[in-house]
C-alpha atoms as one frame of an Amber mdcrd trajectory, in Angstrom:
protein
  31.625 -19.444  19.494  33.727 -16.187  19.651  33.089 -13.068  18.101  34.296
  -9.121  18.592  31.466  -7.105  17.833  30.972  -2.706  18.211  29.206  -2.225
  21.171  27.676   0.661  20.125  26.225  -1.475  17.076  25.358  -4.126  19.715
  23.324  -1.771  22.015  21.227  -0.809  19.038  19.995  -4.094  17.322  19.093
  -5.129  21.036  16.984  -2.429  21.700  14.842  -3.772  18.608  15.475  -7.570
  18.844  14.014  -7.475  22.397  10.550  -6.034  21.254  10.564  -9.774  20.384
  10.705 -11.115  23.486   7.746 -11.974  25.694   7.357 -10.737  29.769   5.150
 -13.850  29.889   6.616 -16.468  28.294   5.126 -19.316  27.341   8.481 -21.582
  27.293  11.837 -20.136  29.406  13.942 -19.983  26.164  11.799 -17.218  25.145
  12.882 -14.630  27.645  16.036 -15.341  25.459  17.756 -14.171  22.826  19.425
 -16.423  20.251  23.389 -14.746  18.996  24.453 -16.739  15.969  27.362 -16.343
  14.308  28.098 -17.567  11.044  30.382 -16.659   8.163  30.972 -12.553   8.979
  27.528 -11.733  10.438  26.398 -12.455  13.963  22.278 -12.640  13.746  20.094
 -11.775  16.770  16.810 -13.546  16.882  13.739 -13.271  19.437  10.517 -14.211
  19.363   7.322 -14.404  20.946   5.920 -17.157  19.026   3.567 -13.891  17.795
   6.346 -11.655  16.234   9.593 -12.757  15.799  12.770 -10.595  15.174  15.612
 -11.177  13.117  18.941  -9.011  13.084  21.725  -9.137  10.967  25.265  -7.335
  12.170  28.669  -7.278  10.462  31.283  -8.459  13.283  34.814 -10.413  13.370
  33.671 -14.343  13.773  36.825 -16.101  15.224  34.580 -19.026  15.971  31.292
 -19.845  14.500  28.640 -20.952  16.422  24.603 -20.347  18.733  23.555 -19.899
  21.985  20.668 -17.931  24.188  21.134 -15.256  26.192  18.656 -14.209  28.952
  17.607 -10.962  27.121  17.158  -8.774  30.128  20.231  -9.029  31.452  22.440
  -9.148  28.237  20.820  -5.900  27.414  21.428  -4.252  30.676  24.807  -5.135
  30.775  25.380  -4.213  27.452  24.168  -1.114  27.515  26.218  -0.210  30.584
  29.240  -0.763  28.359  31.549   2.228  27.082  32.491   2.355  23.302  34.490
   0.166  21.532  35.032  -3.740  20.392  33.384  -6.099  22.481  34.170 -10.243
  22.584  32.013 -12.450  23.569  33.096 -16.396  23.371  30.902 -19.078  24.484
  32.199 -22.440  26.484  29.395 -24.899  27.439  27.192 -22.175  27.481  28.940
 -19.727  29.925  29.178 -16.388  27.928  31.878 -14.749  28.864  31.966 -11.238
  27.865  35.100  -8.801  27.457  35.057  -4.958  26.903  37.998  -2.028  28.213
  39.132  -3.954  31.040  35.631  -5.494  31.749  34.912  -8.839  32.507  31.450
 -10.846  33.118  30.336 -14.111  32.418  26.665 -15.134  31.811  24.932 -18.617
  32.130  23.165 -18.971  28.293  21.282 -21.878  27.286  21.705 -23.968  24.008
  19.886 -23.359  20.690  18.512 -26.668  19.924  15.083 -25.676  21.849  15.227
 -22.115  20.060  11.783 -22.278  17.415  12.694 -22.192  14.416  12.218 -18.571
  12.691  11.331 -18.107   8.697  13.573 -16.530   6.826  12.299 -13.497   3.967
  12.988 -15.493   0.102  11.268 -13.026  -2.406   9.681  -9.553  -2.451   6.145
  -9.612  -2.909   4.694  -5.907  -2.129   7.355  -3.208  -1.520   5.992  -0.004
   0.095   7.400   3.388   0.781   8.295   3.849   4.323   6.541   7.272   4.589
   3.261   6.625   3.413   3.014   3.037   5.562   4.190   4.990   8.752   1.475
   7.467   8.386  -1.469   5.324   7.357  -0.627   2.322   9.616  -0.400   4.587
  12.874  -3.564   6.558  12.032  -5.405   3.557  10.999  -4.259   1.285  14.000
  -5.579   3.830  16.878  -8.820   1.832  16.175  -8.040  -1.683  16.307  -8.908
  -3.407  19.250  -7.127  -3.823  22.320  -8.236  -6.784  23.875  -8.208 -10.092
  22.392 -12.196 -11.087  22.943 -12.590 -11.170  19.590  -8.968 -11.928  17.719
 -10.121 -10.586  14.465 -10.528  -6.814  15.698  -6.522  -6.749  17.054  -6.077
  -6.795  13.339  -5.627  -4.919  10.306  -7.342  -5.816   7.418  -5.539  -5.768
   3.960  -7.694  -5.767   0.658  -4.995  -5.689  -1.908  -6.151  -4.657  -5.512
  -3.867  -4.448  -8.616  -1.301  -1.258  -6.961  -3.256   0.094  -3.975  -4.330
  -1.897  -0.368  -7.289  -0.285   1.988  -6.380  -0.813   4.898  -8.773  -1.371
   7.680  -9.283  -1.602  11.372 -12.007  -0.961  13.575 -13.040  -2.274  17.684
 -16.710  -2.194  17.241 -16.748   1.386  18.469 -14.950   3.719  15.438 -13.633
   2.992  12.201 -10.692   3.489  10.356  -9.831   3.350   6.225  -7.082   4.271
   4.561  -5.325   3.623   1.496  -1.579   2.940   0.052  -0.333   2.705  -2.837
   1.949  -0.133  -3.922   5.467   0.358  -5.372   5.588  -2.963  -6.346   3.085
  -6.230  -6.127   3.329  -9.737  -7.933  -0.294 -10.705  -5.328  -3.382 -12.012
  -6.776  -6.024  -9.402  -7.241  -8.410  -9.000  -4.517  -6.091 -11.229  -1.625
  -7.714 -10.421   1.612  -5.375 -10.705   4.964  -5.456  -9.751   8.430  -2.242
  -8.485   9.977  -1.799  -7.998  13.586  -2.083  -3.947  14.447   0.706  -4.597
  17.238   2.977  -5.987  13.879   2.045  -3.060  11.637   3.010  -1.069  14.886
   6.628  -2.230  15.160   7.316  -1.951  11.832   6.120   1.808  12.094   8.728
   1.974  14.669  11.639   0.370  13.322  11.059   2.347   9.531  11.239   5.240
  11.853  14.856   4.481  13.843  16.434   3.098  10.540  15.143   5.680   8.089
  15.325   3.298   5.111  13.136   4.876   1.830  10.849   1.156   1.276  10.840
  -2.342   2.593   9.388  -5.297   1.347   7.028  -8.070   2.538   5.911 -11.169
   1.461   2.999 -13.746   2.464   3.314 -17.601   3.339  -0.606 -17.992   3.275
   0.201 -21.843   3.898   1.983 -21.072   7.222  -0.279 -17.786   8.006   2.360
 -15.652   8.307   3.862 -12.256   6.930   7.020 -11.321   6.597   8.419  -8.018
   6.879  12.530  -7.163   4.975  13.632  -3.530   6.397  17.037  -3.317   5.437
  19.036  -5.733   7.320  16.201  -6.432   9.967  13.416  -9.630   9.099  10.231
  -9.566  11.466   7.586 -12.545  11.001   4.345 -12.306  12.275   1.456 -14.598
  12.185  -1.728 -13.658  10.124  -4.843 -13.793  11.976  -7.358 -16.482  11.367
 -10.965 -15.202  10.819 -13.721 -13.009   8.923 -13.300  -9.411   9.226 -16.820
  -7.546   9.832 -18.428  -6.326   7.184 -17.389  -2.859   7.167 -18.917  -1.247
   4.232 -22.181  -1.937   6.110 -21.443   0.696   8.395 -19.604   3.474   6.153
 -21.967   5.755   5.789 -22.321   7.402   2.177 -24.800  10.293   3.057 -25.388
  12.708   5.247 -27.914  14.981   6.754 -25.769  17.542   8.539 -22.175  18.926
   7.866 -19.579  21.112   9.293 -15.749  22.081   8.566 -14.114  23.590  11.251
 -10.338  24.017  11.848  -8.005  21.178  13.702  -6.354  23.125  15.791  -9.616
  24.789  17.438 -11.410  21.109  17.642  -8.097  19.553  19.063  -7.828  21.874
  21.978 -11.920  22.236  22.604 -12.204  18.421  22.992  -9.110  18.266  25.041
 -10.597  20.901  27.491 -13.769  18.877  27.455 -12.241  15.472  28.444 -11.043
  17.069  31.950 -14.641  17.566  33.062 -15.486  14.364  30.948 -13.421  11.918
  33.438 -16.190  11.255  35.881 -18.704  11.185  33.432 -17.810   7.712  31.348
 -15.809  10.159  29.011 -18.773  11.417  27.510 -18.474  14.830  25.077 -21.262
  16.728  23.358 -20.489  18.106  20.175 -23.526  20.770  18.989 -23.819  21.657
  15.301 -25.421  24.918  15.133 -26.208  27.151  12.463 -22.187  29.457  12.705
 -20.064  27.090  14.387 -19.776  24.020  16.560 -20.164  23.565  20.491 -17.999
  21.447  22.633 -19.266  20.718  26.316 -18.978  18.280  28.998 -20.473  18.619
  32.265 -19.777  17.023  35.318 -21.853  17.179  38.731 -18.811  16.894  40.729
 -16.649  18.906  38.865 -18.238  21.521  36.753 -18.977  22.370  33.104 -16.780
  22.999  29.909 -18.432  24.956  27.096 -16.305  25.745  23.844 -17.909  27.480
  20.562 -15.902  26.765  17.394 -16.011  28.287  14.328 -17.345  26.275  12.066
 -18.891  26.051   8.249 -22.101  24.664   8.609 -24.792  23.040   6.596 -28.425
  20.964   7.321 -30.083  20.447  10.807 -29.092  21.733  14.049 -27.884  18.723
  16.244 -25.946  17.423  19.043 -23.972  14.008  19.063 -22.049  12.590  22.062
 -18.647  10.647  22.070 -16.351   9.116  23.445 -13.939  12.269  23.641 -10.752
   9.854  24.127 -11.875   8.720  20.316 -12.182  12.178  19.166  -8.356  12.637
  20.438  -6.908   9.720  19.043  -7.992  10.696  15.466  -7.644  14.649  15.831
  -3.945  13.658  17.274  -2.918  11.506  13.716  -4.727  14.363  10.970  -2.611
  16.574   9.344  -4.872  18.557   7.625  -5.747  22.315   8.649  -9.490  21.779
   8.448 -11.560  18.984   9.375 -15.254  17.725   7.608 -17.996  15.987  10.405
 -20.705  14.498   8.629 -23.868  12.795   9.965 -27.208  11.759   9.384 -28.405
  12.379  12.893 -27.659  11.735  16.313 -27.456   7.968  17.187 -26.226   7.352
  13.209 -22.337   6.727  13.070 -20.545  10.249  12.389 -17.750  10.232   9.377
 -14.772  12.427   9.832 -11.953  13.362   7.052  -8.953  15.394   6.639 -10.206
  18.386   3.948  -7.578  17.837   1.249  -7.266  13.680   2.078 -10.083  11.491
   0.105  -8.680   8.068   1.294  -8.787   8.404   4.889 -11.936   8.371   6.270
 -12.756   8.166  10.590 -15.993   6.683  11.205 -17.015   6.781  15.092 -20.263
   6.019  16.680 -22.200   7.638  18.632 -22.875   7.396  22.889 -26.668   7.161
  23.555 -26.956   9.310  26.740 -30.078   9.993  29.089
């Protein structure tokens, strides 16, 4: 194999192929990545047998041909390059790599052992990059973390006719959201459960290419997704398993209610969560009759009382949280205002944007002494 490629070009696409790659591999030709070069494209290709990457880049191919490079150290040494044309050739697996006057030579591996990585055929669902990055990353804050339970590192898709909720939730808060569907050729009502960390690098990469809509399509026979963003393919597997039953948990009434600006709730419960550390986290938020209450209260460190105005209606209550929660929804709204409504103080509280239906934040409750 020999190619001359633009390093600049080359720095890029490895900064996204290597999200691919595992720190814990499960075999040693996935701390890899595979460079093959065929026609006038060189492809890179990593994979963690979870997500797998697959880059496309125009170069010169002198000599077609595939190896693996140990993906660490290609990308350090790539990105140490200065501008211009570099050629890399392969002999028995030594890549030897040539830029301005510099020389190295790396010890690669063949490709036979490489997993084989699906390719993207035909569009199924194509999205608008803007509304995905928004919903995903707002609606993925509440997927789980850990993988005790597989099904909660997910999000689930209900896809109906030109719109998909989108769900995800850890047992502790809630999230729903919808988007709507440029194009679909799905069956109506096709339920799926996409990894959150997928969803998240997708966010990412719509983000650093800037490309208007993508595409995706599902191989429910192989239980896996695959995402098209311009010239970039990532796979992921679908996740096995019956999402909770989250309707069972949405509240659709309420008892007490209060609007109350972002801004003010943003920097109250941020004040709060520095007494709140030696305390489990724990917030109080107080409804009262012309605004809402913030506090925390620590025996070691000391107290943290904010009063926000607020627009009240029903009973007077307090409700404690998990103030780390609180943050990681306030953080993703974009409205000016936000609506709290509950039904009391160990029922789950609902939070929405003021002038956003779809997304709706459901979080429960901490039951304190």
């Amino acid at each position: 194999m020999k190619i001359i490629i633009q390093s600049g070009e080359l720095k890029k696409y490895l900064g996204i192929v290597n999200r691919g790659v595992s720190s814990r591999p499960q075999l040693p030709i996935l701390s890899g990545v595979l460079l093959k070069a065929v026609g006038s494209e060189v492809s890179l290709i990593a994979t963690d047998l979870e997500v797998s990457f697959w880059l496309r880049l125009t170069a010169k191919v002198e000599e077609e041909g595939e190896v693996v490079v140990p993906a660490k150290l290609f990308s350090e040494l790539v990105s140490s390059f200065p501008s211009g044309n570099v050629t890399l050739s392969v002999d028995k697996h030594v890549v030897k790599i040539e830029v301005d006057g510099i020389v190295s030579e790396i010890v690669g591996q063949g490709a036979e052992d490489f997993p084989s990585i699906p390719r993207a055929s035909k569009a199924q669902v194509v999205l608008r990059s803007g509304d995905f990055r928004q919903k995903v990353d707002r609606v993925c804050v509440s997927a789980a973390r850990d993988d005790t339970r597989p099904v909660l590192t997910g999000v689930l898709w209900e896809i109906n006719e030109d719109k998909v909720s989108l769900v995800a939730t850890d047992g502790y808060r809630l999230s729903v959201d919808k988007l709507t569907l440029s194009k679909t050729d799905l069956e109506k009502e096709t339920k799926l459960i996409l990894p959150a960390r997928s969803l998240q690098e997708i966010s990412k990469i719509l983000g650093e290419t800037g490309v208007d809509d993508f595409s995706l399509e599902f191989d429910k026979k192989n239980q896996q997704v695959i995402f098209k963003v311009g010239e970039i393919e990532v796979t992921s597997r679908l996740i096995a398993g019956e999402f909770p039953p989250y309707q069972q948990i949405m509240p659709n009434t309420y008892s007490s209610k209060a609007v109350f600006g972002r801004g003010e709730i943003l920097e109250g419960v941020k004040r709060a969560s520095l007494f709140a550390r030696d305390n489990a986290n724990i917030i109080k938020l107080q409804m009262e009759k012309d605004g809402v209450v913030v506090r925390a209260e620590s025996s070691q460190v000391g107290t943290s009382v904010s009063k926000i105005a607020a627009t009240t209606e029903g009973e007077d209550l307090m409700v404690a949280f998990n103030a780390r929660y609180l943050l990681d929804y306030l953080a993703s709204c974009t409205s000016e205002n936000v609506i709290w409504e509950t039904e009391g103080e160990l029922k789950p509280s609902v939070f929405r944007n003021e002038d956003e239906e779809t997304w709706v934040q459901v979080v429960m409750p901490v039951r304190v002494q």
